[in-house]
PyMOL Python script that loads the backbone (N, CA, C, O; Angstrom):
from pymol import cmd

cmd.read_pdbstr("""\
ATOM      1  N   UNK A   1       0.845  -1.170   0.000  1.00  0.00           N
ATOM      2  CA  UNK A   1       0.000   0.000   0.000  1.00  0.00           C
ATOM      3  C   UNK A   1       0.892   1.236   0.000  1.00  0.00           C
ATOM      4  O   UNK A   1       1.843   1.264   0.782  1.00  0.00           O
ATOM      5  N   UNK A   2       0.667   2.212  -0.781  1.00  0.00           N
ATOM      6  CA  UNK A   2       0.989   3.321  -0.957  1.00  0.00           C
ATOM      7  C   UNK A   2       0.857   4.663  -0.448  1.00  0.00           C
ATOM      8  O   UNK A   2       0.277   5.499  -1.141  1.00  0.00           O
ATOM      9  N   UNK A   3       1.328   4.969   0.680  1.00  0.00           N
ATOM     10  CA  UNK A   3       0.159   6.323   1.188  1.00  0.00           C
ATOM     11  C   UNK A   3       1.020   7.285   0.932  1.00  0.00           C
ATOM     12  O   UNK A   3       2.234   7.175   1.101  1.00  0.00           O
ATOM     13  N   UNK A   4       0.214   8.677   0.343  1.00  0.00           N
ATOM     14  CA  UNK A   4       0.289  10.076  -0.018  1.00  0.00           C
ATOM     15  C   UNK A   4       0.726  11.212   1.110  1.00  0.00           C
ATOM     16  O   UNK A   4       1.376  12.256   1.048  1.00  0.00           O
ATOM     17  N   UNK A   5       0.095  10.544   2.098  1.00  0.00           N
ATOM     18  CA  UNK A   5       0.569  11.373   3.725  1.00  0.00           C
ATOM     19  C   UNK A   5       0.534  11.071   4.901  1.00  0.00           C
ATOM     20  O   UNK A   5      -0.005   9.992   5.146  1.00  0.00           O
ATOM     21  N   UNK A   6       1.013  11.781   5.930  1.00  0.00           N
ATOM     22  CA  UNK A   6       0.907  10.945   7.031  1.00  0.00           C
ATOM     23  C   UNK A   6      -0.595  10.011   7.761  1.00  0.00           C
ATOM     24  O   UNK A   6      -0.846   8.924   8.281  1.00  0.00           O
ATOM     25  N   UNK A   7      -1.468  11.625   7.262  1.00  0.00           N
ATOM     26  CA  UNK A   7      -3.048  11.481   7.671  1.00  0.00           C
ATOM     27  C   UNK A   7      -3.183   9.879   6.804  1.00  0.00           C
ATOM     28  O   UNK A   7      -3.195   8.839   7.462  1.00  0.00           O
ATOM     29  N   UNK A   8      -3.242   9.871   5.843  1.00  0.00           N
ATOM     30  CA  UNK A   8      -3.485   8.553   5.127  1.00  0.00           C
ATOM     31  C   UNK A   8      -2.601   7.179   5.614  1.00  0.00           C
ATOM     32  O   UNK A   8      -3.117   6.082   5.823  1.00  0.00           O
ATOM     33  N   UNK A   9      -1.211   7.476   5.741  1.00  0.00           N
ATOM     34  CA  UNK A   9      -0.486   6.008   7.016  1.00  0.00           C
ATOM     35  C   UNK A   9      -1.579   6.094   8.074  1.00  0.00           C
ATOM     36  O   UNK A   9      -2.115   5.016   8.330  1.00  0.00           O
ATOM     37  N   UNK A  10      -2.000   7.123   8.715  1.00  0.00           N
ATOM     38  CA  UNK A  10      -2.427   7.274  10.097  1.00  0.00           C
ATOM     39  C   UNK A  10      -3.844   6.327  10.187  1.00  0.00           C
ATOM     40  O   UNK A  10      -4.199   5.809  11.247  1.00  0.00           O
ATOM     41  N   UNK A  11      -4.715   6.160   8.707  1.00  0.00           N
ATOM     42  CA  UNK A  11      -5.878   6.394   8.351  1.00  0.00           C
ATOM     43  C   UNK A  11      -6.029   4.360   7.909  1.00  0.00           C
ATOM     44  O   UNK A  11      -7.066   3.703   7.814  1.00  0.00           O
ATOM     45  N   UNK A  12      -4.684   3.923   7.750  1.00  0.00           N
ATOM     46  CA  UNK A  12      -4.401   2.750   7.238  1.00  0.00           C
ATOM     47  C   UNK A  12      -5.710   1.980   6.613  1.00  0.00           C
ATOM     48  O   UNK A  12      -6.275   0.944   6.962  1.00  0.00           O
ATOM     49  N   UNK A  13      -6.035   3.177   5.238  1.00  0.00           N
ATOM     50  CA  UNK A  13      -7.112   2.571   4.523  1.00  0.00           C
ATOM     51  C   UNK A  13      -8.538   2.404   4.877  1.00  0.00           C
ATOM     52  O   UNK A  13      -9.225   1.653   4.185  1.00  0.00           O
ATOM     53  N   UNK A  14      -9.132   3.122   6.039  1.00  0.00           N
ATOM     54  CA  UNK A  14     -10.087   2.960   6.567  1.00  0.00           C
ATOM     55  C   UNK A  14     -10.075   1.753   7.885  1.00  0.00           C
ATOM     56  O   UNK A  14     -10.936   1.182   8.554  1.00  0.00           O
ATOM     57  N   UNK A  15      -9.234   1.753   7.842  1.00  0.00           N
ATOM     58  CA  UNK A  15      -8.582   0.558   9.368  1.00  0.00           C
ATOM     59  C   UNK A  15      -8.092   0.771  10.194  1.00  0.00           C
ATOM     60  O   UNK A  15      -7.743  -0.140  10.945  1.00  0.00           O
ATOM     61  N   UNK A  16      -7.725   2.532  10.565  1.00  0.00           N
ATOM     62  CA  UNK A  16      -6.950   2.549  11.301  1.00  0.00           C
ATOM     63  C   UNK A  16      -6.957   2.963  12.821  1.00  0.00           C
ATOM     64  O   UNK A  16      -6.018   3.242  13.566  1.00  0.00           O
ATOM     65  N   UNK A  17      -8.163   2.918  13.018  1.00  0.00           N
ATOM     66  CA  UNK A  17      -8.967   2.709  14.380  1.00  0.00           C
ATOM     67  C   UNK A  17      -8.848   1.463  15.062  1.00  0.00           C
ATOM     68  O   UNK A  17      -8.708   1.429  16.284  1.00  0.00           O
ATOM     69  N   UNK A  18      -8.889   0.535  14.423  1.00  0.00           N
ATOM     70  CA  UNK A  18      -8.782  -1.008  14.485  1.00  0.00           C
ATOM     71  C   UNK A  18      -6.887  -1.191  14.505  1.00  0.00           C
ATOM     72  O   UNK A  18      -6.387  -1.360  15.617  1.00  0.00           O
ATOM     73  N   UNK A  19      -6.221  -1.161  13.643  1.00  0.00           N
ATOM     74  CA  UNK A  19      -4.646  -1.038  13.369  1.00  0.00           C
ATOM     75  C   UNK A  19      -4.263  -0.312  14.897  1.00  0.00           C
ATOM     76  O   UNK A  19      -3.827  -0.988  15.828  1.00  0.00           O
ATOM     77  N   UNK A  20      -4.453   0.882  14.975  1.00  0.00           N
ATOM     78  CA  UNK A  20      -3.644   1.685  16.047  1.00  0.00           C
ATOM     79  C   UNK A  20      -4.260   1.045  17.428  1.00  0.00           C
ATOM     80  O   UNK A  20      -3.476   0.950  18.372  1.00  0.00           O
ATOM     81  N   UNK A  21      -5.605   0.602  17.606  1.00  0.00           N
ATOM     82  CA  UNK A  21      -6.190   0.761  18.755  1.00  0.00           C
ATOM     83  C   UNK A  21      -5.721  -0.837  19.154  1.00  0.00           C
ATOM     84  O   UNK A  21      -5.678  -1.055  20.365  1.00  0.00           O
ATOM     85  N   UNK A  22      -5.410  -1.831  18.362  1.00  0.00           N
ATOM     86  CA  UNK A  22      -5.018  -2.985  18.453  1.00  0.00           C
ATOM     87  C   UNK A  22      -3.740  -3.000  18.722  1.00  0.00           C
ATOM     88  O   UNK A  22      -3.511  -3.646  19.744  1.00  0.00           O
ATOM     89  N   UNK A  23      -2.610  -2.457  18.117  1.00  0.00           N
ATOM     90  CA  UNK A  23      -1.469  -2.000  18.556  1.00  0.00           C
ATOM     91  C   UNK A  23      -1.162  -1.284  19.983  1.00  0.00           C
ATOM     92  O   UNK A  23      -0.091  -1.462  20.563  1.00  0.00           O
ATOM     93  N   UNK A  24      -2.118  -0.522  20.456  1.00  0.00           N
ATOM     94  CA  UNK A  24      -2.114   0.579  21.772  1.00  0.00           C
ATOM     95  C   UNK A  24      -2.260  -0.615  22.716  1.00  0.00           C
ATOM     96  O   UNK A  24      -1.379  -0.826  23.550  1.00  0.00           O
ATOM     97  N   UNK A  25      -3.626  -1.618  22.596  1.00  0.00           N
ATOM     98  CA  UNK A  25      -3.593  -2.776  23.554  1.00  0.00           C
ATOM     99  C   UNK A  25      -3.085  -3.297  23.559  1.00  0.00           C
ATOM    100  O   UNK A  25      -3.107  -4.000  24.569  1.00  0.00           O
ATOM    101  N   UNK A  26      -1.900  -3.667  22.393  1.00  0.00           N
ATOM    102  CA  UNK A  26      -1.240  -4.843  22.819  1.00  0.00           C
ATOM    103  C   UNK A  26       0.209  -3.988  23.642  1.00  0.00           C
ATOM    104  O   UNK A  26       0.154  -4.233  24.847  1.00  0.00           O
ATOM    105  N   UNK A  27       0.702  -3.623  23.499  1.00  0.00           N
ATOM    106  CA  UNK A  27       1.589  -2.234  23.798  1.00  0.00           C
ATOM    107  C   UNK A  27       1.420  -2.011  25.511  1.00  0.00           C
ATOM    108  O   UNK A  27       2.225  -2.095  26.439  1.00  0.00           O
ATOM    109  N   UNK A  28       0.071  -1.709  25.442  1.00  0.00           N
ATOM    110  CA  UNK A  28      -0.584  -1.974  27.012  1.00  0.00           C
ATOM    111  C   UNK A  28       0.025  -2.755  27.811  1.00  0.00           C
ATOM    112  O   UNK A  28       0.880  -2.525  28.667  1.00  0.00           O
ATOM    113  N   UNK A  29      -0.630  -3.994  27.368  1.00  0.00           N
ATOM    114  CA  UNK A  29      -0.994  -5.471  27.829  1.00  0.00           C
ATOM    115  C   UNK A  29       0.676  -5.972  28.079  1.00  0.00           C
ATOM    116  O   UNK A  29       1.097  -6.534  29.090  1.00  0.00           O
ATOM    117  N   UNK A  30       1.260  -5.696  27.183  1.00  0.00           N
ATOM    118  CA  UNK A  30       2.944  -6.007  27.399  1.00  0.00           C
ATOM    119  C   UNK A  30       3.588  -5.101  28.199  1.00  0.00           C
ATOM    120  O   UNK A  30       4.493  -5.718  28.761  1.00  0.00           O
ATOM    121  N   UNK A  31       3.585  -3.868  28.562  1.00  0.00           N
ATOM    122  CA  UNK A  31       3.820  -3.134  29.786  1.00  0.00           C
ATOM    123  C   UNK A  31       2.901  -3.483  31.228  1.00  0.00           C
ATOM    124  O   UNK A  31       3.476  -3.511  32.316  1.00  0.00           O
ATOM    125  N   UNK A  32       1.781  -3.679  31.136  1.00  0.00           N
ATOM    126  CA  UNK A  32       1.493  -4.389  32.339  1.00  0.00           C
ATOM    127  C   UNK A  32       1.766  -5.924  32.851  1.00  0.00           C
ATOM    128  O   UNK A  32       1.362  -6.381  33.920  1.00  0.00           O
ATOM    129  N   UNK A  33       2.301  -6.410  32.164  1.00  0.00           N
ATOM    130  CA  UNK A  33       2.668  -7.886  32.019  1.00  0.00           C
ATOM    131  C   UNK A  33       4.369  -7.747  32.629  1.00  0.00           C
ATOM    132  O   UNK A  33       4.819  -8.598  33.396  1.00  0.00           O
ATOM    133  N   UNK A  34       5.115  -6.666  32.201  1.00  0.00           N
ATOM    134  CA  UNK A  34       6.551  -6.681  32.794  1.00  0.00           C
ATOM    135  C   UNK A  34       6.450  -6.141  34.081  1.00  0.00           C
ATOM    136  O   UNK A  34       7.297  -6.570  34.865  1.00  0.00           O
ATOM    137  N   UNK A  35       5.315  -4.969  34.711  1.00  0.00           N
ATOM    138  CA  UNK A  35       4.606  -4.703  35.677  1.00  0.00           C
ATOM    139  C   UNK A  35       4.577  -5.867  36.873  1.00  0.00           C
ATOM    140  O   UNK A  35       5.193  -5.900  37.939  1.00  0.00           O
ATOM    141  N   UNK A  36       3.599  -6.839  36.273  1.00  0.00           N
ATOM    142  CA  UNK A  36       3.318  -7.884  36.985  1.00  0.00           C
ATOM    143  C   UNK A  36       4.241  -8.461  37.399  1.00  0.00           C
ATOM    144  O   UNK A  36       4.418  -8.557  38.613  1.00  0.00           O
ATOM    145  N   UNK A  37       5.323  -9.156  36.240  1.00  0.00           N
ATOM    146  CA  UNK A  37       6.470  -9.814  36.927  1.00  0.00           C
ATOM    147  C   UNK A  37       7.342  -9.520  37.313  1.00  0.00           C
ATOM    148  O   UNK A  37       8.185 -10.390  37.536  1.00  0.00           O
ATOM    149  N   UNK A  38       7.611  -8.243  37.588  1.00  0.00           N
ATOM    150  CA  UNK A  38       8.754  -7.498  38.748  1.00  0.00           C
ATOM    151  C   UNK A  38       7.498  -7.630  39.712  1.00  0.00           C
ATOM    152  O   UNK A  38       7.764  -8.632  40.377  1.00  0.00           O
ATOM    153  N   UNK A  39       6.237  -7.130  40.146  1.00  0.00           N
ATOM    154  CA  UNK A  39       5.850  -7.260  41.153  1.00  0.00           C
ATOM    155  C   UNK A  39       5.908  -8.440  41.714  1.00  0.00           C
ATOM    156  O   UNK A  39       6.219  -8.535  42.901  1.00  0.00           O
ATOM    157  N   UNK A  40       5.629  -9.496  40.978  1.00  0.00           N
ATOM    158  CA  UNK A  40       5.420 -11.189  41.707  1.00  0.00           C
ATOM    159  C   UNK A  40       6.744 -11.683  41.658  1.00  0.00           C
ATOM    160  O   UNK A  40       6.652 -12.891  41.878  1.00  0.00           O
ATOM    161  N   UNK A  41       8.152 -11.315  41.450  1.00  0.00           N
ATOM    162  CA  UNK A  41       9.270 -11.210  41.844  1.00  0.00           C
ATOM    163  C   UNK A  41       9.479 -11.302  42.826  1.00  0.00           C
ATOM    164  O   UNK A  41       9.766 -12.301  43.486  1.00  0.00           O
ATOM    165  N   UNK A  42       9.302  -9.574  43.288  1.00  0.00           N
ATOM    166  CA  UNK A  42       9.780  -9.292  44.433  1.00  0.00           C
ATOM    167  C   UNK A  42       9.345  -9.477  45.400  1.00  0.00           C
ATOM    168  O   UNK A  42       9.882  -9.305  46.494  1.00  0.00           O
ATOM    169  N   UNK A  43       7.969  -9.982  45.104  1.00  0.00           N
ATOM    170  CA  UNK A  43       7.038 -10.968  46.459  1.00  0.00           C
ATOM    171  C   UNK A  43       7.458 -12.099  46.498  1.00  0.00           C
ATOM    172  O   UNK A  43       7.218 -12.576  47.607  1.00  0.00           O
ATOM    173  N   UNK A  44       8.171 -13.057  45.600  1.00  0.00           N
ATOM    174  CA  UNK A  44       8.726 -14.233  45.865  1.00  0.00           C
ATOM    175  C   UNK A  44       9.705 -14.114  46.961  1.00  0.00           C
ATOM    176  O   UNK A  44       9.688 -14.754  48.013  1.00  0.00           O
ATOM    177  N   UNK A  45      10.891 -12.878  46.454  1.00  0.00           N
ATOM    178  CA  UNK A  45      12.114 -12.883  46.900  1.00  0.00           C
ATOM    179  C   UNK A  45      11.418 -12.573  48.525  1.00  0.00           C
ATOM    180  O   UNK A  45      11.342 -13.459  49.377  1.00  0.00           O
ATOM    181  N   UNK A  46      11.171 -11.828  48.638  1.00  0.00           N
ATOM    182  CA  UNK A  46      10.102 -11.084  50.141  1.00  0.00           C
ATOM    183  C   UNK A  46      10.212 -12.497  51.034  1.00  0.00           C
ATOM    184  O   UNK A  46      10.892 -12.749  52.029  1.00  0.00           O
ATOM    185  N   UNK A  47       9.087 -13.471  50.129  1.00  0.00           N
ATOM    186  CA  UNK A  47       8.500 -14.442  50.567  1.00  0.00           C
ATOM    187  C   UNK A  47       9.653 -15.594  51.317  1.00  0.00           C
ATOM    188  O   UNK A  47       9.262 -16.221  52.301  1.00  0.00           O
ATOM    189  N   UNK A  48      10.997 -15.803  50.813  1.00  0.00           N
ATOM    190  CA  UNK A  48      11.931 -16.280  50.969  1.00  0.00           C
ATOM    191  C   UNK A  48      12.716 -16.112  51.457  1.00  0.00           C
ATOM    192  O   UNK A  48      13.545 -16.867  51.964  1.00  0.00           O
ATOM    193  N   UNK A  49      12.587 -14.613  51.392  1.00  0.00           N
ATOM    194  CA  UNK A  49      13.600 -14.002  52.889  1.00  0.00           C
ATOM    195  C   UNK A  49      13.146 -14.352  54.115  1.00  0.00           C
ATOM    196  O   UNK A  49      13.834 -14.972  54.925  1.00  0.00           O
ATOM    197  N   UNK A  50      11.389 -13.793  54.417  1.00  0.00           N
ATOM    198  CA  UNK A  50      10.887 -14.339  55.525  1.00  0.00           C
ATOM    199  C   UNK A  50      11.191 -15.578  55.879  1.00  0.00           C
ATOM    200  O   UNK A  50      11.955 -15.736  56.831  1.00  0.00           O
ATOM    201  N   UNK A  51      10.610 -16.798  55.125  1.00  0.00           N
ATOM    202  CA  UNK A  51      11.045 -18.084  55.156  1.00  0.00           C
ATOM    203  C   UNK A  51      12.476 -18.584  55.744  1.00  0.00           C
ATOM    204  O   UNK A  51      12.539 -19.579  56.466  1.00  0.00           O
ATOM    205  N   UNK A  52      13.781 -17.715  55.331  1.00  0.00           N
ATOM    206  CA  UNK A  52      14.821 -18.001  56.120  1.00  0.00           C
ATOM    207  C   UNK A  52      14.898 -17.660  57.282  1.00  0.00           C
ATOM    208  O   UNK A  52      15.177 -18.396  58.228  1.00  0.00           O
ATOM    209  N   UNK A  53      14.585 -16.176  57.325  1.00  0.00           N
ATOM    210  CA  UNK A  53      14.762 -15.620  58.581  1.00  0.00           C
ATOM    211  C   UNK A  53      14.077 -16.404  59.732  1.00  0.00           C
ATOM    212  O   UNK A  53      14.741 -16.718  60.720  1.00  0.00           O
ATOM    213  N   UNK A  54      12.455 -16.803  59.604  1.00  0.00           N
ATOM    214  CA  UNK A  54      11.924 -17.444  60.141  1.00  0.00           C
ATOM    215  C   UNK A  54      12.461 -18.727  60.723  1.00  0.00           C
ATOM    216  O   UNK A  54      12.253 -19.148  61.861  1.00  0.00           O
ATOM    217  N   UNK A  55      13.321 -19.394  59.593  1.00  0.00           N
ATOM    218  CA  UNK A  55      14.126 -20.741  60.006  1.00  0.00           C
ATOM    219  C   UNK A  55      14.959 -20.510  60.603  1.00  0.00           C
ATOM    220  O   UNK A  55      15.530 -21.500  61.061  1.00  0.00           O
ATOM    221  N   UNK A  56      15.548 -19.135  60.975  1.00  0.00           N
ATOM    222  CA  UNK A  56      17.008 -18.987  61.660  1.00  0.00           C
ATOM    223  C   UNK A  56      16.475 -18.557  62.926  1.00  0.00           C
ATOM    224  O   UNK A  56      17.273 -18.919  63.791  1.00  0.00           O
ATOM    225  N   UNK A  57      15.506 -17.959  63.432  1.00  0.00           N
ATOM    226  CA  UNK A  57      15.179 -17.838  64.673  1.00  0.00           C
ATOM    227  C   UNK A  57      14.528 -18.869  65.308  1.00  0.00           C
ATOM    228  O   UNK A  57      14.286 -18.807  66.514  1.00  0.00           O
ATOM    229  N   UNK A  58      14.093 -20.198  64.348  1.00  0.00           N
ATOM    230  CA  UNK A  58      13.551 -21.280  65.311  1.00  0.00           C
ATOM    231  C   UNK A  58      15.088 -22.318  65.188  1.00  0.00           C
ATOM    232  O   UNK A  58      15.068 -23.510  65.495  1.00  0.00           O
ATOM    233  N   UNK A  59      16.255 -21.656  64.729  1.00  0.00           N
ATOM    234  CA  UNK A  59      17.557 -22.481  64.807  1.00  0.00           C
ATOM    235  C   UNK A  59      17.790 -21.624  66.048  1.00  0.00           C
ATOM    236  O   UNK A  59      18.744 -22.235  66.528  1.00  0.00           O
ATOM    237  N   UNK A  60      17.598 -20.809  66.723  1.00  0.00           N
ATOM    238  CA  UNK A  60      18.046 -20.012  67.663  1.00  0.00           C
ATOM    239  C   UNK A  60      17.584 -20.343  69.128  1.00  0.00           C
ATOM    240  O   UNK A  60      18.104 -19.923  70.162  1.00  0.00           O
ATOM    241  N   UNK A  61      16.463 -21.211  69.004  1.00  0.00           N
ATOM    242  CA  UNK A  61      15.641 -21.590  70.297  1.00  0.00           C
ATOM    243  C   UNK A  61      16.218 -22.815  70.760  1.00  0.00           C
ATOM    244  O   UNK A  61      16.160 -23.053  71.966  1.00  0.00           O
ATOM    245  N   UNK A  62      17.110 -24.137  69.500  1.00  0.00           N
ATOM    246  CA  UNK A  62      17.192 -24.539  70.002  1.00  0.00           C
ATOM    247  C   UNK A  62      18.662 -24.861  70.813  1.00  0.00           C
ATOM    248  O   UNK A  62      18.685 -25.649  71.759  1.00  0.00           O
TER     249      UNK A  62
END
""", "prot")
cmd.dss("prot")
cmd.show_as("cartoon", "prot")
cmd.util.cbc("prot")
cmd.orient("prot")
């Protein structure tokens, strides 16, 4: 396809509501997704620290 101007790339043939707005979600969806897994990361790591620490103060009782 050939376009004359930007408005017309922008316009992608009468598609481009659909083209851009499909692109914006996916764009989204992949920034909240790298979001997620630094958050559920650093709740693992969290989760595992407790877990030791926890084991080192019941190594301490006995």
């Amino acid at each position: 396809m050939i376009w004359n101007s930007f408005s017309d790339f922008l316009a992608m043939g009468g598609y481009g509501l659909y083209v851009w707005g499909s692109f914006g979600v996916s764009a989204l969806l992949m920034a909240l997704e790298a979001l997620l897994l630094r958050r559920g990361r650093a709740a693992a790591i969290d989760q595992v620290r407790h877990e030791i620490a926890a084991s080192q103060v019941g190594k301490d009782w006995h």
